[in-house]
C-alpha positions in Angstrom: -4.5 3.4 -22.9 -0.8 3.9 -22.2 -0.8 6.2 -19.3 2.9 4.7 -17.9 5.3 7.5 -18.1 8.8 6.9 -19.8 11.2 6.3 -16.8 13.8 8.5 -19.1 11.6 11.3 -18.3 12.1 11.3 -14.8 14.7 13.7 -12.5 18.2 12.2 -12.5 19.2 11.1 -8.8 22.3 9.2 -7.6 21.8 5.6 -6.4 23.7 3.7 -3.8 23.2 -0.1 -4.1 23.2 -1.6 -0.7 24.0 -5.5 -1.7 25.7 -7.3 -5.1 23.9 -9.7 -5.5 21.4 -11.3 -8.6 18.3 -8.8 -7.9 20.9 -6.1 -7.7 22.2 -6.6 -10.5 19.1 -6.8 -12.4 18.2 -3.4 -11.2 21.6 -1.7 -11.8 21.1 -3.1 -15.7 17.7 -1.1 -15.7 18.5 2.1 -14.4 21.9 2.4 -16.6 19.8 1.3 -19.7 16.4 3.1 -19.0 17.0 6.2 -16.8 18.7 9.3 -16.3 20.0 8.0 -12.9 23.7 7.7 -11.9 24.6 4.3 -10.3 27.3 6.2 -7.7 28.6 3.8 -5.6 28.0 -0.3 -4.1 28.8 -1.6 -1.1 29.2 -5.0 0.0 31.3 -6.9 2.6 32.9 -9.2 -0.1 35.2 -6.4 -1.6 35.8 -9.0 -4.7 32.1 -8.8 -5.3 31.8 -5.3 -5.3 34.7 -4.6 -7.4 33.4 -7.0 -10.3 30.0 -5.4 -9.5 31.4 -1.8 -9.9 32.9 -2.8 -13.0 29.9 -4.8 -14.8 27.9 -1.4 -14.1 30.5 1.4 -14.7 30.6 2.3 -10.7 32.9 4.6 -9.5 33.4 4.1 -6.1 32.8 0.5 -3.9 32.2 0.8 0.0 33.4 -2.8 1.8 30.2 -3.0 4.3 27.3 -0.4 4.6 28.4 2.4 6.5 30.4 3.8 4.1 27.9 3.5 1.5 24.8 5.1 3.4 27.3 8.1 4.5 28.4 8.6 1.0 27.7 12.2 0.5 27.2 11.2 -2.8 24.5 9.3 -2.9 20.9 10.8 -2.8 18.8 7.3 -2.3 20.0 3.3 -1.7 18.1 0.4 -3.1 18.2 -2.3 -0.4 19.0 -5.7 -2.2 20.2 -7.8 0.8 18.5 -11.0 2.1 14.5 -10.5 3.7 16.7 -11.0 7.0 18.5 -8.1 6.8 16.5 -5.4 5.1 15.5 -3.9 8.9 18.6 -3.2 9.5 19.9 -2.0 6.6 17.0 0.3 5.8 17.3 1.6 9.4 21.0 2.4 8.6 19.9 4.5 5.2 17.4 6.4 7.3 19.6 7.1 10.1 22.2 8.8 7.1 19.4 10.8 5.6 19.2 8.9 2.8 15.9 7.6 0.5 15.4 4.3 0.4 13.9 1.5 -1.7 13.9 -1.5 -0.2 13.3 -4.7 -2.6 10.4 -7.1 -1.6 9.2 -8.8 0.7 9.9 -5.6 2.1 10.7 -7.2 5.6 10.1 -10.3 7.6 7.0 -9.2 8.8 4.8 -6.6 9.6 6.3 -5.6 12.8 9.6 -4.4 11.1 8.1 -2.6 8.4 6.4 -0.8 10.8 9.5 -0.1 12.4 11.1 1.6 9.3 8.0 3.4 8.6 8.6 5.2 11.8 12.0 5.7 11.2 11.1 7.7 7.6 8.2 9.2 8.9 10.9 10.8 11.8 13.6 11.7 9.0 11.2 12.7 6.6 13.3 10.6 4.0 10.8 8.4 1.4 10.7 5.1 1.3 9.0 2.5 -0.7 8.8 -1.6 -1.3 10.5 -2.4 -4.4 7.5 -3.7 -5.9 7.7 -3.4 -8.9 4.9 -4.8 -11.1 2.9 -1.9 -9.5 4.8 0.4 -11.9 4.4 -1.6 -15.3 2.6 -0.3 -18.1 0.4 -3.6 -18.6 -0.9 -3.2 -14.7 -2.0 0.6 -15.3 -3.9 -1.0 -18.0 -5.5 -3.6 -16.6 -6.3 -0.7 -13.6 -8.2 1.0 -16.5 -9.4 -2.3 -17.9 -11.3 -2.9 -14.7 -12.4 0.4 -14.3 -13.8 1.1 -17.3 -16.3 -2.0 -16.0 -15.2 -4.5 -19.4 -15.0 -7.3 -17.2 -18.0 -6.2 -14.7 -17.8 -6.9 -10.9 -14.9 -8.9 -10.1 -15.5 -12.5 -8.8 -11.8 -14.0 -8.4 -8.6 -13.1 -8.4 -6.0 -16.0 -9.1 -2.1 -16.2 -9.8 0.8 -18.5 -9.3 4.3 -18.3 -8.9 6.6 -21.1 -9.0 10.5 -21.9 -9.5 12.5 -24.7 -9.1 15.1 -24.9 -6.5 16.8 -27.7 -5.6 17.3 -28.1 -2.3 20.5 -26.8 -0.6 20.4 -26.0 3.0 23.1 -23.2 2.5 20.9 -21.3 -0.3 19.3 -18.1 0.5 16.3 -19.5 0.1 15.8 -22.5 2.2 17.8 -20.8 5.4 15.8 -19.6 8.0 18.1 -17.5 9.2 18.3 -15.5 5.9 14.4 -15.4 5.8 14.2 -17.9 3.5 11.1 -19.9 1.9 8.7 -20.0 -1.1 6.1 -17.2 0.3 8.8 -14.1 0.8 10.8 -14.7 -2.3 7.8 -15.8 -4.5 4.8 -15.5 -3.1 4.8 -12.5 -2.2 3.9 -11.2 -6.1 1.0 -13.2 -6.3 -0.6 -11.6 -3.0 0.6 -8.0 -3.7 -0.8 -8.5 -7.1 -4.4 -9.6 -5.1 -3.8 -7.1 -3.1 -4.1 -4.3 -5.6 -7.1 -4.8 -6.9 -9.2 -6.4 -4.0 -7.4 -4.5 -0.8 -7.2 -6.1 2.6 -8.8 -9.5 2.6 -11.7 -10.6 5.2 -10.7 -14.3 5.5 -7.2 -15.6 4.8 -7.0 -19.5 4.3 -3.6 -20.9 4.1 -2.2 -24.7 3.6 1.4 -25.2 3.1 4.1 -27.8 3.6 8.0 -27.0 5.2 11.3 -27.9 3.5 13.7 -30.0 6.2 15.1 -26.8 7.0 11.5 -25.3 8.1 10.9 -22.9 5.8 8.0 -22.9 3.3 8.7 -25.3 0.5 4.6 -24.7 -0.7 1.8 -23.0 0.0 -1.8 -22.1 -1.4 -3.5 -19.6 -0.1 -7.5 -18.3 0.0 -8.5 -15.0 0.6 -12.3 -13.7 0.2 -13.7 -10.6 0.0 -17.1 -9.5 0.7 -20.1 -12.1 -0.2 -18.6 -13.2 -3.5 -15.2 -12.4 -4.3 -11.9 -14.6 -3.6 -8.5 -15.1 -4.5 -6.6 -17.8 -5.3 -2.8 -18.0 -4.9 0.2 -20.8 -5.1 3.6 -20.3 -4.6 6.5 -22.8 -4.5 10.1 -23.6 -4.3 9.3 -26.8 -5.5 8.1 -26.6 -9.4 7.8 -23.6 -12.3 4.6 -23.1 -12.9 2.8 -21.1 -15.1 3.2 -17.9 -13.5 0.1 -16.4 -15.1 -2.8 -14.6 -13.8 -6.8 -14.7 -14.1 -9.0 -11.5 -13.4 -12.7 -12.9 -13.7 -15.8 -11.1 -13.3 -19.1 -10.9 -14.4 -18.7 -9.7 -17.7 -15.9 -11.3 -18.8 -12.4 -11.9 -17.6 -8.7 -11.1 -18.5 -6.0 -13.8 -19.0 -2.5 -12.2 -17.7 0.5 -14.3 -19.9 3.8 -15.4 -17.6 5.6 -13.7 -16.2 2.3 -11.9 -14.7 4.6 -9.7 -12.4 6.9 -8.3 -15.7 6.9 -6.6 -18.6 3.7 -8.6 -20.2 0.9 -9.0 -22.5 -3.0 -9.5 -21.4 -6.0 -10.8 -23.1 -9.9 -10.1 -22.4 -12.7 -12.2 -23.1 -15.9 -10.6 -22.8 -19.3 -12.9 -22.8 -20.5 -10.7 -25.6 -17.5 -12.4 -27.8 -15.7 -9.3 -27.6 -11.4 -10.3 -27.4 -8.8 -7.9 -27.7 -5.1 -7.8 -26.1 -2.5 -5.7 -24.7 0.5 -6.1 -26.2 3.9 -6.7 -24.1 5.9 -4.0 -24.3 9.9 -4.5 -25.0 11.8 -4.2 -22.4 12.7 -5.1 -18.6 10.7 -3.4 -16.0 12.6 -2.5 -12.8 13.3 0.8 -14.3 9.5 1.9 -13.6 10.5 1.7 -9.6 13.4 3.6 -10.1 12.0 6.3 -11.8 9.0 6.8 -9.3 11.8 7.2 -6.6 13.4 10.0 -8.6 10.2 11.5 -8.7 8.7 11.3 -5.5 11.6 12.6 -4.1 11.7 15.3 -6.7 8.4 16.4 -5.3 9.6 15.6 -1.5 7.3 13.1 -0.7 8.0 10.6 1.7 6.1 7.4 0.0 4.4 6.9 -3.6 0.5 6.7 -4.1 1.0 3.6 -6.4 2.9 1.6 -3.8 2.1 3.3 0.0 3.4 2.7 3.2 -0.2 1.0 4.5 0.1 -0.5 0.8 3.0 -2.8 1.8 1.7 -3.2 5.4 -1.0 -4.6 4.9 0.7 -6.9 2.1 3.1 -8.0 4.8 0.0 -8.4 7.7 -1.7 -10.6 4.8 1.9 -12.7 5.1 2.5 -13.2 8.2 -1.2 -14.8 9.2 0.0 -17.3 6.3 3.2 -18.0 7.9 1.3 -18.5 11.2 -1.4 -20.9 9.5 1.7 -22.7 7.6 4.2 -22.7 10.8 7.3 -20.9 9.7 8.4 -18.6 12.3 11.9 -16.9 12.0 15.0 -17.2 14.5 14.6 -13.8 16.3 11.0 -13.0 15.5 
């Protein structure tokens, strides 16, 4: 069943990190631990931050802003790790320098901008791809294979959660408005992508949700359907940790996804003929998966991946913002 290539295996190429901050972090400890990649340089307007980022990842060379970074000859590709707010911009900026970009999820505020740096690549011929990466993981390839194989026959529902507690602080990231903040971005966003790759575009979307003081989404749950029988049902919140788990069911049987459903993780399937067997969780981190299919799309000089395309993530991000719009968060400058 294990059809997920080693990320070790894939061409080296020299990564830029655009943004020291938490995700960043976790990616740079990926790639360093899991790939043949050089980390080659970070940039950052705090030049305190990027120095002790340099150093915790054995960086060479620190850019104070972005400019520098992007025009680093040195650099073949930047990951994008700044705030939802920003990643238009910044992606914009890598493009404009020739460089590949990933840009980490949600890939943008909305639609609209996505489509905007979609244009951009498509112009430079540089690729660039959402930073989703649960798409990559070995346990989704098998539960691709799962489903296809017909084990768990036509599927009925979709459902998955993702929840965290945050306390409330009108400075975080993730309750300013200005920053792009709220549950559905940040959170959210897995449990629709995750929808979203094995049911497609949705026919209906059903949204309730209620705002934080600062009017972003504190909570939201979210219907979609698809075709005469099929629907998906998806939570996010700033507000509590849930399970974070996820349910395929279908007419044959169904498959239990264990927490964290968008990482490295295990799977169980019930048939109704008593039939049970699991995937095992495999042992280490996952971001290293996205990495790697960089390095080797651009090896190949493509301009997006199959797993993850460009109509892939608009679609994802069309999905979003007709949830926003049912929910009432709207962004300053949208």
């Amino acid at each position: 069943m294990a059809r997920t290539e080693d990320p070790r295996t894939a061409p080296p190429i020299r990564w830029g990190i655009l943004g020291a901050g938490g995700i960043a972090a976790v990616f740079a400890s990926a790639v360093n631990a899991h790939t043949r990649a050089q980390l080659v340089a970070v940039g950052s307007r705090n030049r305190d931050r990027a120095e002790r980022f340099a150093t915790a990842h054995g960086i060479p060379t620190v850019h104070v802003g972005y400019r520098g970074l992007v025009e680093d000859e040195r650099v073949d590709a930047v990951y994008v790790a700044t705030p939802h707010s920003e990643h238009k911009e910044h992606a914009l900026l890598a493009i404009a320098a020739g460089k590949h970009v990933l840009v980490e999820k949600a890939f943008t505020r909305n639609a609209a901008e996505a489509e905007e740096i979609f244009a951009a690549a498509r112009a430079a011929g540089v690729f660039v791809m959402e930073a989703m990466w649960t798409r990559f993981l070995p346990h989704v390839d098998a539960l691709h294979q799962v489903i296809d194989a017909g084990e768990i026959g036509e599927i009925i529902n979709v459902s998955a959660d993702h929840g965290q507690y945050m306390a409330f602080d009108p400075k975080s990231r993730l309750y300013d408005p200005n920053l792009a903040g709220g549950a559905l971005l940040d959170l959210g966003v897995y449990p629709v992508s995750f929808a979203h790759d094995f049911l497609g575009v949705p026919d209906s979307i059903q949204a309730v949700g209620q705002l934080t003081p600062t009017g972003v989404d504190g909570q939201i749950s979210i219907a979609l359907t698809y075709g005469e029988r099929t629907q998906a049902t998806l939570m996010t919140t700033l507000w509590a940790k849930s399970p974070t788990t996820a349910e395929i069911s279908g007419t044959e049987g169904r498959i239990s996804v264990a927490g964290d459903f968008y990482g490295t993780t295990s799977f169980r399937v019930q048939r109704l003929d008593g039939r049970v067997w699991t995937f095992e969780k495999p042992g280490t981190k996952g971001l290293q998966f996205e990495a790697a299919e960089v390095a080797r799309r651009v090896a190949l000089g493509e301009v997006e991946s199959p797993r993850m395309t460009w109509e892939n993530t608009l679609e994802v991000m069309r999905t979003m913002d007709t949830v926003r719009a049912q929910v009432g968060v709207v962004y300053p400058g949208e």
